[in-house]
Structure formats: structure tokens, C-alpha cells
C-alpha positions in Angstrom: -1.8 -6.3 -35.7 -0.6 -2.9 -35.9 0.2 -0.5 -32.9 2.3 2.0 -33.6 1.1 6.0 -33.0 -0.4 5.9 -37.0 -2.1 3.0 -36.1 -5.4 2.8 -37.4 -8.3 0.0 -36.8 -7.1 -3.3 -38.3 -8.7 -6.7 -38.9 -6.8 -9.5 -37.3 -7.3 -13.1 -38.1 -8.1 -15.4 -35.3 -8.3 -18.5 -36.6 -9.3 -22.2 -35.4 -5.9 -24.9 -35.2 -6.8 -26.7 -38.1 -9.4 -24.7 -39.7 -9.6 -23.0 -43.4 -7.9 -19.6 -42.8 -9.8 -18.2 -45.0 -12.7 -19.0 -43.3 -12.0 -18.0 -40.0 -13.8 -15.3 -37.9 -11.9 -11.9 -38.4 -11.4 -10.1 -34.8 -10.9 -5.9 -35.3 -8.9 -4.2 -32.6 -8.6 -0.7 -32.4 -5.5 -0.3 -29.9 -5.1 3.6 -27.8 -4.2 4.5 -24.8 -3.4 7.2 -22.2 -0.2 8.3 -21.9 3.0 10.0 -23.6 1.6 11.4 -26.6 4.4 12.0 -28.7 4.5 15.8 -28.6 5.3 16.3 -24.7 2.3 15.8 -23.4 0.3 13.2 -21.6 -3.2 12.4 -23.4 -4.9 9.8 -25.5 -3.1 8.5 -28.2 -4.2 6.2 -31.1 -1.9 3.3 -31.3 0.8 2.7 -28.6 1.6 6.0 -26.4 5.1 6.6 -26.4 5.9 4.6 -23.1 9.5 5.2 -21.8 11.4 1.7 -22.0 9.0 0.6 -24.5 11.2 -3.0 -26.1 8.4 -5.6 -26.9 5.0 -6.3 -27.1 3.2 -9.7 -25.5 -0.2 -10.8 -26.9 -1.9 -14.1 -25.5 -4.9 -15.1 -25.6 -6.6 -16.5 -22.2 -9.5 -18.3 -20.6 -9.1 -15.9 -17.3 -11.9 -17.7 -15.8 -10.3 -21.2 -15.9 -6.5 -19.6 -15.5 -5.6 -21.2 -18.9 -3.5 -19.5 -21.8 -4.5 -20.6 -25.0 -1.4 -19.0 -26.8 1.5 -16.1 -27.1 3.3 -14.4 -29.4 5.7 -11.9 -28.3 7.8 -9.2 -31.2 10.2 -6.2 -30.8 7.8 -2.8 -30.5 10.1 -1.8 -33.4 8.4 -4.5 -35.7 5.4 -2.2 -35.7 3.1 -5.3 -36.1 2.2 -8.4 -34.7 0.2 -11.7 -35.1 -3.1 -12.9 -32.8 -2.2 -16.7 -31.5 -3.6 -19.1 -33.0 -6.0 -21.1 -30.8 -8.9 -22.8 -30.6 -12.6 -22.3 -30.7 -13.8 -21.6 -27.6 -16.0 -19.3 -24.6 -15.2 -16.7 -22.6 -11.9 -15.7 -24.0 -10.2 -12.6 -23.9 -7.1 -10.7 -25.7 -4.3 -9.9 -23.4 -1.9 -7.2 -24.6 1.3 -6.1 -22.5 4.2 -3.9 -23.5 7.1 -4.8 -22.0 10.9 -3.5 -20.8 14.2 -4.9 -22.1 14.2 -7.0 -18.8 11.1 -8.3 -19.6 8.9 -6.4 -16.7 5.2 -5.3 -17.8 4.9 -1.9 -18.0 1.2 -0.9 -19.7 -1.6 -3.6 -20.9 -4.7 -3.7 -22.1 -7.4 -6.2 -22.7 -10.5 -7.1 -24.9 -13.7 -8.2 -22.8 -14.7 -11.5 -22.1 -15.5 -13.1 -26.0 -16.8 -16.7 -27.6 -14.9 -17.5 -30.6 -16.9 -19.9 -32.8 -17.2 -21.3 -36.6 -20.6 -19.3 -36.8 -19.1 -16.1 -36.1 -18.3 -13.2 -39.3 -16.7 -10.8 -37.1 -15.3 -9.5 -33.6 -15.0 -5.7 -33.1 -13.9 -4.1 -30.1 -11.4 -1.7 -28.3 -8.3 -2.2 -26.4 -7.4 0.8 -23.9 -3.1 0.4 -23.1 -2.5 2.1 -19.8 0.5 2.0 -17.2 0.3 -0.8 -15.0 -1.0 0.3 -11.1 -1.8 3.9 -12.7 -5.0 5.0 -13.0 -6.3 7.3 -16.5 -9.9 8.3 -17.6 -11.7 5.7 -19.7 -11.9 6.7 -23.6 -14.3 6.5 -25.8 -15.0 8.3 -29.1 -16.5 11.4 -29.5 -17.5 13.6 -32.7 -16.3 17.6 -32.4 -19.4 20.1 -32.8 -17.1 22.4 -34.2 -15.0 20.3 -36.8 -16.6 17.3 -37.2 -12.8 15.5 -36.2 -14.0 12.3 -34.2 -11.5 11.9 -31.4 -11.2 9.9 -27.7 -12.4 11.8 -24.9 -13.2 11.2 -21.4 -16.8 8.7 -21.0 -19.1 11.1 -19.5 -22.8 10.1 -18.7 -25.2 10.3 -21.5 -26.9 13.4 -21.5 -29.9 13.1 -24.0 -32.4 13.1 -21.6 -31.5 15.9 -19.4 -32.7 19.5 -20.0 -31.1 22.6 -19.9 -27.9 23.0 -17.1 -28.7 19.9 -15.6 -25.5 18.1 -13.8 -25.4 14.4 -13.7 -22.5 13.9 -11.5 -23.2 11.7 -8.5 -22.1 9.9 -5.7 -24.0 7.0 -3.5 -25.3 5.8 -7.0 -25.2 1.8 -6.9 -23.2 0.2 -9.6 -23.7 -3.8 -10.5 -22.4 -6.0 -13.4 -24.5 -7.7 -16.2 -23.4 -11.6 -17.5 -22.1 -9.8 -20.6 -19.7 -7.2 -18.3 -21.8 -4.1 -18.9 -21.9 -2.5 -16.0 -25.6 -0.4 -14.6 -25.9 2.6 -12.7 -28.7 3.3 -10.7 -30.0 6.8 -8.9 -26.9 9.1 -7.2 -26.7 12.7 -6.9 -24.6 15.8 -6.7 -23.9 17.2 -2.6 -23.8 20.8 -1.5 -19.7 20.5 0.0 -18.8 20.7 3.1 -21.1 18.3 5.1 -19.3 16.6 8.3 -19.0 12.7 7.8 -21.7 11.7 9.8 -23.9 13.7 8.5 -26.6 13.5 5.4 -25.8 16.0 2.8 -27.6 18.4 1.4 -28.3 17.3 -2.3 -28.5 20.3 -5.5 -29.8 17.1 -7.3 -30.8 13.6 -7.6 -31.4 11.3 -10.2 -33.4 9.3 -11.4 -32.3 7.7 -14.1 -30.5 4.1 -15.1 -27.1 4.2 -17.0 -25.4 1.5 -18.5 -21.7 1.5 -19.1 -20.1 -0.4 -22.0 -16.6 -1.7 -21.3 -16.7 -2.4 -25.5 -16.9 1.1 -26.5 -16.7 3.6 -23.1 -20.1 4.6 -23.7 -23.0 5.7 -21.4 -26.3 5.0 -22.0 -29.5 6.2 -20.3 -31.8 3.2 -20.8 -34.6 5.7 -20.9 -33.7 6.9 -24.2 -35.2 5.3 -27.5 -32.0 4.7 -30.4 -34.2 5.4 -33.2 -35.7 8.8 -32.2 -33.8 9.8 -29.8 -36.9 10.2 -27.4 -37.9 9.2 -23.7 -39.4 5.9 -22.5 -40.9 7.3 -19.7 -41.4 3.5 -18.4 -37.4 2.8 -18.3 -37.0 6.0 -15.1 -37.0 5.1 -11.4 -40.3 5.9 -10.2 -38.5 8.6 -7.9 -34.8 10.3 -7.9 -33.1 8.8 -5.5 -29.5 8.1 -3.7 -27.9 5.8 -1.6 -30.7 3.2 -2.4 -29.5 -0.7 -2.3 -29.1 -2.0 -5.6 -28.7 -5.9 -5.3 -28.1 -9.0 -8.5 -30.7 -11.9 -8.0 -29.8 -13.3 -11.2 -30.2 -13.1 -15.2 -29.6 -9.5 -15.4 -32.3 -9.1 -12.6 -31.5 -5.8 -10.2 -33.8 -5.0 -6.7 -33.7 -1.7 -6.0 -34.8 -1.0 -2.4 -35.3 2.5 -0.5 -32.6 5.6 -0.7 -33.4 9.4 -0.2 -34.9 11.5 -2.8 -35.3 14.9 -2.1 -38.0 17.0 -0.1 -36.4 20.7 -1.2 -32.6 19.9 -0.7 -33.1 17.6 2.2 -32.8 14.0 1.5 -36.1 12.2 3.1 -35.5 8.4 2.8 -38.2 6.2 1.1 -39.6 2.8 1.1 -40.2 1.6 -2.4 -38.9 -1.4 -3.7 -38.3 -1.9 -7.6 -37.3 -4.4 -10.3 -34.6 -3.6 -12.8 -35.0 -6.0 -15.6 -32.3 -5.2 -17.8 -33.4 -7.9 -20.5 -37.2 -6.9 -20.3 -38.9 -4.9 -22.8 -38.2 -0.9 -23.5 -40.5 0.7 -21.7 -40.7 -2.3 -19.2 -37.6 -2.8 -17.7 -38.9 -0.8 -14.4 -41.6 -2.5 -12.8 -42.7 -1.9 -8.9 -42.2 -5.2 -6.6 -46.2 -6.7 -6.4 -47.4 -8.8 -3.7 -50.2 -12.1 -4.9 -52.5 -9.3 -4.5 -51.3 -7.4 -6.9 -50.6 -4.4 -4.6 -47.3 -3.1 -4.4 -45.1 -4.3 -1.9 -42.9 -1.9 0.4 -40.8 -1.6 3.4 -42.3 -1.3 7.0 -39.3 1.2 7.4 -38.3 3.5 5.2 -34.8 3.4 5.2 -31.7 5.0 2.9 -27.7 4.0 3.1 -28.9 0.7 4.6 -27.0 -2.3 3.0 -29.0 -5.1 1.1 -27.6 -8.9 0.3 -29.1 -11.4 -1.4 -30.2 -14.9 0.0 -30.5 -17.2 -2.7 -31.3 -20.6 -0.8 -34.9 -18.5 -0.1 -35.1 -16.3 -2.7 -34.9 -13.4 -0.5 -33.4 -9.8 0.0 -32.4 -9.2 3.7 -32.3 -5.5 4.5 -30.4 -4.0 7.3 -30.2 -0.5 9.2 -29.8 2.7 7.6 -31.5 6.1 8.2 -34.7 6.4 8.4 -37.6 9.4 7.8 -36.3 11.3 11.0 -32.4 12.2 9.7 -29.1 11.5 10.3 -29.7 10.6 14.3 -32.6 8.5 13.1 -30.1 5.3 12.7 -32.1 2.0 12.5 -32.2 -0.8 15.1 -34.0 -3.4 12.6 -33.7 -5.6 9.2 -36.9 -6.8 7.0 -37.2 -9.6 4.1 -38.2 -9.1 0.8 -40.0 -12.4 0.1 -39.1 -12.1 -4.1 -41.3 -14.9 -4.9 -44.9 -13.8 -2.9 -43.3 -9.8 -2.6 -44.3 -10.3 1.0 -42.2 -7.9 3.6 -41.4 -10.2 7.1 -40.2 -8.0 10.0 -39.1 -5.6 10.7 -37.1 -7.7 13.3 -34.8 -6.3 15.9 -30.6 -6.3 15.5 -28.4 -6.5 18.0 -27.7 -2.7 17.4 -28.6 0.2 15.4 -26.5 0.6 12.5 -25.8 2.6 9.4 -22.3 2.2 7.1 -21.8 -1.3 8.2 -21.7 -4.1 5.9 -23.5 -6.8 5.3 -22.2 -9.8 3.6 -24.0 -13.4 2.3 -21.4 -16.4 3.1 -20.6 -18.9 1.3 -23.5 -21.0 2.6 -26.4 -19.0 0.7 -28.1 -18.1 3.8 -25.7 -16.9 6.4 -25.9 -12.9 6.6 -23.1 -11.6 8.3 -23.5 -7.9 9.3 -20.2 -6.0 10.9 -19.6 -2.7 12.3 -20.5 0.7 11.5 -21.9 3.5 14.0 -25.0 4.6 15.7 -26.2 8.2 16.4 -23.6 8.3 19.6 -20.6 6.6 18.5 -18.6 3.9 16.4 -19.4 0.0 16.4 -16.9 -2.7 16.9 -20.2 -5.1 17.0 -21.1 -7.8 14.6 -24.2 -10.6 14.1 -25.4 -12.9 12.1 -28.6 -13.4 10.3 -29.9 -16.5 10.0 -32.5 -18.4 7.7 -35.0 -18.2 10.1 -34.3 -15.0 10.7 -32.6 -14.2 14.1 -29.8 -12.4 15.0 -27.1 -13.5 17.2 -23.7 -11.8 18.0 -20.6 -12.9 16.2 -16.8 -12.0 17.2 -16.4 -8.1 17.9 -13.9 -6.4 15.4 -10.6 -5.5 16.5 -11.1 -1.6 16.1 -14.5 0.1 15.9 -14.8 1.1 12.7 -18.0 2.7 10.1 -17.4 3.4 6.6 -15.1 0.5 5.8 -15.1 -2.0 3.2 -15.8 -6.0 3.5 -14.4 -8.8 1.0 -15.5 -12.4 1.2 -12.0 -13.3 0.2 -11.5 -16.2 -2.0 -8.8 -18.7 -0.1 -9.0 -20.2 2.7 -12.4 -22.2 4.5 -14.2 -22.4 1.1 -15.1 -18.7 1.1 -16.1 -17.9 4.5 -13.2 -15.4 5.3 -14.2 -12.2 5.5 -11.6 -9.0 5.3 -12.4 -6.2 6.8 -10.7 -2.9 5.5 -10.0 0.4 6.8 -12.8 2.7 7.7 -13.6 5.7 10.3 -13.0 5.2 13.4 -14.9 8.7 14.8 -17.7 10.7 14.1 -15.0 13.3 13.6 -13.6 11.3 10.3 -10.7 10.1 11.7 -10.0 6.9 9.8 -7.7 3.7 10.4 -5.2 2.0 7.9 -5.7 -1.3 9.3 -7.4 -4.3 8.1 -8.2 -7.6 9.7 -10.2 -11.2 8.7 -12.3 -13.0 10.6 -14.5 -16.5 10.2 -17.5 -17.4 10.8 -17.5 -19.4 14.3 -13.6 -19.0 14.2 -13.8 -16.7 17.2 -12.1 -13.4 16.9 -11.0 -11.7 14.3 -7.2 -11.5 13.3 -4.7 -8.4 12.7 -1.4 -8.0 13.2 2.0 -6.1 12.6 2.0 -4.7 9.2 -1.3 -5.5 8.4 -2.1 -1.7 7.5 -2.2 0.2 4.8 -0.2 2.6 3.6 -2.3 5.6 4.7 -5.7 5.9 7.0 -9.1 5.2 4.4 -12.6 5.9 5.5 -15.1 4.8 2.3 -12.4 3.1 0.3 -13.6 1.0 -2.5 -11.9 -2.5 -2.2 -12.0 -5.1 -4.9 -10.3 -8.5 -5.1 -8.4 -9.6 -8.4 -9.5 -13.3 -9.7 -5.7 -14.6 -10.4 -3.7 -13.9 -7.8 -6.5 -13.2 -5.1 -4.6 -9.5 -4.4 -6.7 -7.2 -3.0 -7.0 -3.1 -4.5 -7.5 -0.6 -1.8 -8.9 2.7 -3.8 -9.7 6.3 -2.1 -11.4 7.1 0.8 -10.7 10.0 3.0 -8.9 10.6 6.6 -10.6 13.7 8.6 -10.7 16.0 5.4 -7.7 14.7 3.2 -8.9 12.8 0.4 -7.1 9.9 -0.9 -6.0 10.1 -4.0 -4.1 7.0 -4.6 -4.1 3.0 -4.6 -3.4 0.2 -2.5 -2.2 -3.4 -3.3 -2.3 -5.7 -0.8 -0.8 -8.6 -2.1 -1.6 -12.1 -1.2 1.3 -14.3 0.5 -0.5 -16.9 2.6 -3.4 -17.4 4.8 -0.9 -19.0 7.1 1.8 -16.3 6.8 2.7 -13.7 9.4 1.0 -11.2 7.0 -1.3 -12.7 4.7 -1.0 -9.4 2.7 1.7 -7.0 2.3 1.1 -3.7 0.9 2.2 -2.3 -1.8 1.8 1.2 -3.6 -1.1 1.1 -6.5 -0.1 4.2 -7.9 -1.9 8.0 -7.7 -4.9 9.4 -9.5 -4.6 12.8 -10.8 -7.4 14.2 -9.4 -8.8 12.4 -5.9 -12.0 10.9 -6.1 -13.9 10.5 -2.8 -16.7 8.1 -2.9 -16.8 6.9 -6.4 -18.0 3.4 -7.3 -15.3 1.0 -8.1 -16.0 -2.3 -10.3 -13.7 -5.1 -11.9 -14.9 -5.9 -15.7 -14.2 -8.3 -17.6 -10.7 -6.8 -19.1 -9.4 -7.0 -16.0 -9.8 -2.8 -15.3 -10.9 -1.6 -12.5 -13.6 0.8 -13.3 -14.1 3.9 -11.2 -17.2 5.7 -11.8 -18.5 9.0 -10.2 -17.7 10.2 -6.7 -16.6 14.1 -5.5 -13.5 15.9 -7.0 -12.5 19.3 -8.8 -14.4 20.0 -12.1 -13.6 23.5 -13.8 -12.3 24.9 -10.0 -15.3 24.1 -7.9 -15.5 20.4 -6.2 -17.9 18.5 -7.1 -20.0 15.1 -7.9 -17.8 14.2 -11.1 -19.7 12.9 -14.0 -17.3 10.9 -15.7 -15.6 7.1 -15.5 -11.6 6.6 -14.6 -10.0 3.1 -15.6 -7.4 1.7 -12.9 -5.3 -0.9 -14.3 -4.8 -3.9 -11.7 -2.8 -6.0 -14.3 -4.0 -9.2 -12.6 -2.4 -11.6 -15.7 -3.4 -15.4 -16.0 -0.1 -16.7 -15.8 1.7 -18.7 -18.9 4.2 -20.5 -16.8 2.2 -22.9 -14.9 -1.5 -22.9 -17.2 -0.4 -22.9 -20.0 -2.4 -25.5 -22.7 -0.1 -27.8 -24.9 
């Protein structure tokens, strides 16, 4: 394997212990990454960037689902090349690269997506982006200069083809899930007139209506509306209306309900009640379909609702919706939950929560069928309230929060009681935006909820994006805003013990370049946290970015203790 700055894309031999060499699979890496560019500048560089303290280079090859290394090799950077391990056949692999100081510390990685490795395999082609560790850098993919021809990384920007003339496709409160392969689909968002206060709706110059999927592989976006060979539209592959802030929610095999949002009546957002099917493996033309009742009538919600939340129940086969706005506006803040009955598309309820709510959350347990909603505000003031949806649909009240709080974050956190933890992190704790820096956990029946000194983070974060890593259980705490300051810069809360004084002590994540308020943040399968959309600067004027940003956890499975003899 080569990676120096001439680097170019080589074929590297991973080959079955035991096997014919010569028969083995061929994997081809193409290694870049952002940073010191060998000329002064910062940028994207083919090969390794220049890192300072650059002495060696790691590559293993993992099992990060199973916490098993398969194999290692490590060689000075000054070799200029390297070798794959050589390991067995086997699924859901992935490539591990980290370039490391003379003391041994990691200080930039990379890593190939999830992969099988089997005899009936040719070959393996894929990209590895290097970046510093806990620093954030825009996602690269290859583009072809109009003016030269010169093919070259660039920022991934949203795909384009199907937009006409000056139309913008940055976005916020666009919903972002995963596909079993790691491509990651985005669904509706649009671009806000500035300047609205935080409990407020914005004014929207656009929404969309499209659905764009993102390729950790390449860095491409792709509006699924477009047809490969022409280049034309399938008008059958658009949301039946633009929309933001609907619920997009995973019921399984690359199956995606999209309920309610706003879509615009002039530049107001008016929310809606239509209820869709995104079948990502379906048919072009087909993978859009309205949610039908036995009758063969469409099914939608009683109340139409936007910036509601929307979990899945899987021991029913259900969609439990909760609050939101409704048709009225932003005082119009909804008192009630309905059930989307998937398997007869009949709507139960509405039924009656404890208490109006809008930017809580709403989280399934680790029972299936437990929905735990938790905070956020009503049209007068900030929630401190939770409840609990059960199977047969009641709600009861659970243990209060600590600190009112609307526009946090929630994490069923991995250890401890087999899943039925829940964190709770930052959020705002006034219609004003003023915004709190502390988190706490609570459990189900457990009575209250638990904070404590130094369990805070670094700086006040209303609408962060939080996302636990799979090997160590850390937790990254990204953006968000405090009155009118955004937050341009990361949080690691790193996990000690469930039984410790403070379970998680914070740590700085590193700074983006440019803030991002209200972007969509996602953990793929290489282990990056992907950051897609939200509001920043773009040519001088703020606005609903339309480009992806990479941050780089470096959550490694670790050789010490897993790995395989």
C-alpha cells in the first residue's frame, strides 16, 4: 500500500491464511485526506497530508461489530508503503488506518466501510479519508473541473441534477437515517429566512422535496429521483409535498415512514398530515408510496402535526407519534400522540399526554414497547415533565428532569440495566435561548434522574446533535447554540463507570471551522461522524449549508485485549 503525497490508487492483496495468493480477492484503496498540503496550506491532499509528527503508520483489519482485530501491521511513514494483514475470510470487516507519533499516540485515521471478504469475490474498491483525530474537515469526494477537465476532491455537495435554475438545496430540519449497507438517506429540509427567535417557526425561502442518499464509499449525493442512464426525473421517487421537520423513522429492511412536517403556504410553514413509505429497495419510480388503509384509502393523521418526534414500536408494528405544532403556528403546541397501525394503516387516537409538547424526545426502550417521552416546552414555558407510553396506549408520568429543558438531545446509552438508561443532554432552558451545559440519566422505574458535580459540558448547547461511539460507549456532544452564539466545536464525554462519581468526564472534541447550527449528525460505518446540512456562512451571507462535514471520533476496536490468535 502506498501513501505518500504522489500516491496514486493501488491494488492491495488481501488474502485468505492459507489460500492461493494468487487467487485471492484484490482490495483497491485510494488513501487522501484533509490537512497540511505540502505547500503551506490546509486542503485535500492525495496520499497522506503532511501531518506534523507524522513517525508510523498502523493498519489492522477489524470486526468492529464483534470488537475483534483480525490482524496489524505497523511500518515507519518513511517506508512509503505498507502491507494489508493477512486474515481470514469473513463479514462485516473493515480497514483501520492510523498514523501515529514517535510516542506511539494516534494522531489522524481513516477507515474503509463495513466489507465481506469472500473466495467469490474479484475485487474491493473504495476510499479512505485520513483526518486529525477529534477535528472535524469537509467530506471529499471527486469532482471533474468544467474548465480543465482536472478531476480533483472537493467538498460533497447535494446532487443538483434535478433542480432548475438558482435553486438552493441547503437545509436544516431534514431527517437523516442509515441503510444496512451504511448509506445514509435524506429526507425533505429547507433553507430559513435568518433571524427567527428560538421558539419560533421560521420563515422558509424554500423546501424540498426530494430524497438524497449519501455514500460513505465515494462522498456522493444522489437524488433518488434522477434516472443514471438519462439523466432524467422519476417523478414517482419525490415526496408527494416539500416538506421539513417531518419524522422520518427505520421499521426495517431499508423501510423509512415518513410522517407530517411543514411545507410551505407562501413562506409560512403550514404543518401537514400525510404519512409516506420510503422503500429504498423498491422499484425506480416506486420507492414513494402513500401509507393505505385495507380499504385502499390513504391513511393520515387526525392531527396534522410538524417537529413532532416519531419512534418505532416493533413488538406491534406501530409508529407512535407525539406533540409538535400543529395547523395554528408556533403557540399551536400539541397535547396528544396517535398510532400508526403499519400493518392495517389504521390511525388510533389521538389520545391525550400528560402535557403539550414540542422539542422533546421521544425514545423506544429496550423492551420494544415502552415509549418514553421527556421534556421540551409548551407555548408558555419550558418542561421538566416526562411519561411513558405504554402498549396499550396510556400515558403515565415518569420522574421529572432535573432542569427544564427543550431542544436537548436523548441517548439510550448502552451499559448499564440492559439498555434502559437514558442520557439526557443539554438543551434550552428559556424561550429566550438560554441553554444549559448539563446532562443527567435516568431509568425507567429508577425514580429520579441523576446529575451531579462536573457532569456538564464544557459550554451551554441548545439543539446539539449527540451520538454514542460502539467501542468505548463515549458519547460526542456536537453544536447547538446558547442565546445567539453558535457552537462551533465538539464534546467528548468519556465513559468511566456507571458507578463512578461522574460516569462521564468531558473532554474537548475539537473546533469546526465554520459553526454549524442544526445540522444532522450520523455515525457510519468507518467510524466518522457525519455532519450533514444545518445553518452557517456560505459566500458572506448565513445560510442553510448544502454540503456534508466528516468529524472523526476515532472510536478504535482495541488490539490489546480482542485480539484473535
Amino acid at each position: 500500500m502506498k501513501f505518500k503525497h504522489s500516491s496514486l490508487l493501488v491494488a492491495l492483496l488481501l488474502a485468505s491464511c492459507g489460500s492461493d495468493p494468487a487467487a485471492a480477492p484484490t482490495l483497491a484503496v485510494d488513501v487522501y485526506g484533509w490537512g497540511p498540503d505540502y505547500v503551506g496550506g490546509v486542503g485535500f491532499v492525495q496520499g497522506l497530508p503532511g501531518f506534523v509528527g507524522a513517525n508510523g503508520v498502523q493498519i489492522s483489519v477489524v470486526q468492529p461489530l464483534d470488537g475483534k482485530v483480525l490482524g496489524t501491521e505497523v511500518f515507519p511513514v518513511s517506508d512509503g508503503t505498507g502491507k494489508v494483514p493477512e486474515v481470514s475470510y469473513g463479514e462485516n470487516l473493515r480497514l483501520d488506518f492510523e498514523v501515529t507519533n514517535a510516542d506511539g499516540g494516534v494522531l489522524a485515521s481513516g477507515a474503509s466501510p463495513l466489507f465481506d471478504f469472500d473466495p467469490d469475490l474479484d475485487r474491493l474498491t473504495f476510499r479512505i479519508q485520513v483526518d486529525e483525530v477529534n477535528g472535524f474537515a469537509p467530506y471529499g469526494s471527486i469532482v471533474k473541473d468544467g474548465a480543465t477537465g482536472e478531476r480533483r476532491y472537493a467538498q460533497s455537495r447535494f446532487d443538483y441534477r434535478a433542480t432548475t435554475a438558482n435553486q438552493w438545496l441547503g437545509r436544516i430540519g431534514h431527517g437523516v437515517v442509515s441503510m444496512a449497507d451504511g448509506t445514509l438517506v435524506v429526507v425533505g429540509g429547507g433553507d430559513p429566512v435568518p433571524g427567527a427567535s428560538v421558539a419560533a417557526l421560521p420563515d422558509f425561502r424554500s423546501v424540498n422535496s426530494d430524497v438524497q442518499t449519501f455514500d460513505i464509499r465515494t462522498g456522493y449525493f444522489t437524488d433518488i429521483a434522477i434516472d443514471a442512464a438519462s439523466n432524467s426525473i422519476i417523478p414517482g421517487d419525490k415526496l408527494f409535498q416539500p416538506v421539513v421537520w417531518p419524522s422520518v423513522t427505520p421499521i426495517g429492511d431499508d423501510r423509512f415512514v415518513v410522517v407530517g412536517g411543514f411545507t410551505l403556504q407562501g413562506t409560512t410553514a403550514l404543518a401537514t398530515d400525510t404519512i409516506q413509505i420510503l422503500d429504498m429497495k423498491a422499484e425506480p419510480g416506486s420507492k414513494i408510496t402513500r401509507l393505505t388503509k385495507t380499504d385502499g384509502s390513504f391513511s393520515q393523521l387526525k392531527v396534522a402535526r410538524g417537529r413532532h418526534q416519531a419512534v418505532y414500536r416493533a413488538v406491534d408494528n406501530s409508529i407512535v407519534v407525539t406533540g409538535g405544532i400543529g395547523i395554528v403556528g408556533a403557540d399551536d403546541v400539541l397535547d396528544t400522540f396517535e398510532v400508526i397501525k403499519l400493518d392495517t394503516g389504521e390511525i388510533q387516537g389521538p389520545f391525550t399526554l400528560q402535557a403539550a409538547r414540542v422539542e422533546h424526545t421521544a425514545t423506544t426502550m429496550f423492551d420494544r414497547s415502552t415509549v418514553w417521552v421527556v421534556g421540551g416546552r409548551n407555548k408558555d414555558g419550558v418542561l421538566a415533565s416526562t411519561e411513558v407510553i405504554k402498549l396499550d396506549n396510556t400515558s403515565t408520568a415518569e420522574a421529572p428532569l432535573r432542569q427544564a429543558r427543550f431542544g436537548h438531545a436523548s441517548v439510550r446509552i448502552t451499559p448499564g440495566l440492559a439498555g434502559n438508561l437514558l442520557m439526557v443532554v443539554g438543551g434550552f432552558t428559556d424561550l429566550a435561548g438560554a441553554a444549559t451545559s448539563n446532562f443527567e440519566v435516568g431509568g425507567l422505574g429508577k425514580g429520579a434522574f441523576q446529575s451531579g458535580t462536573g457532569w456538564e459540558l464544557s459550554v451551554p448547547r441548545g439543539r446539539p446533535s449527540v451520538v454514542e461511539l460502539p467501542t468505548s460507549n463515549d458519547l460526542v456532544v456536537i453544536g447547538g447554540r446558547d442565546g445567539v452564539t453558535d457552537r462551533s466545536g465538539a464534546d467528548r464525554l468519556k465513559f468511566v463507570s456507571l458507578g463512578a462519581a461522574t460516569p462521564y468526564v468531558t473532554e474537548s472534541g475539537g473546533t469546526m471551522t465554520e459553526a454549524r447550527y442544526m445540522a444532522t449528525a450520523n455515525l457510519a460505518s468507518n467510524g466518522k461522524v457525519i455532519l450533514i446540512g444545518g445553518i452557517g456562512p456560505f459566500s458572506g451571507e448565513v445560510v442553510a449549508v448544502d454540503s456534508a462535514m466528516m468529524y472523526n471520533a476515532h472510536d478504535p476496536v482495541l488490539a490489546g485485549v480482542q485480539i484473535l490468535e
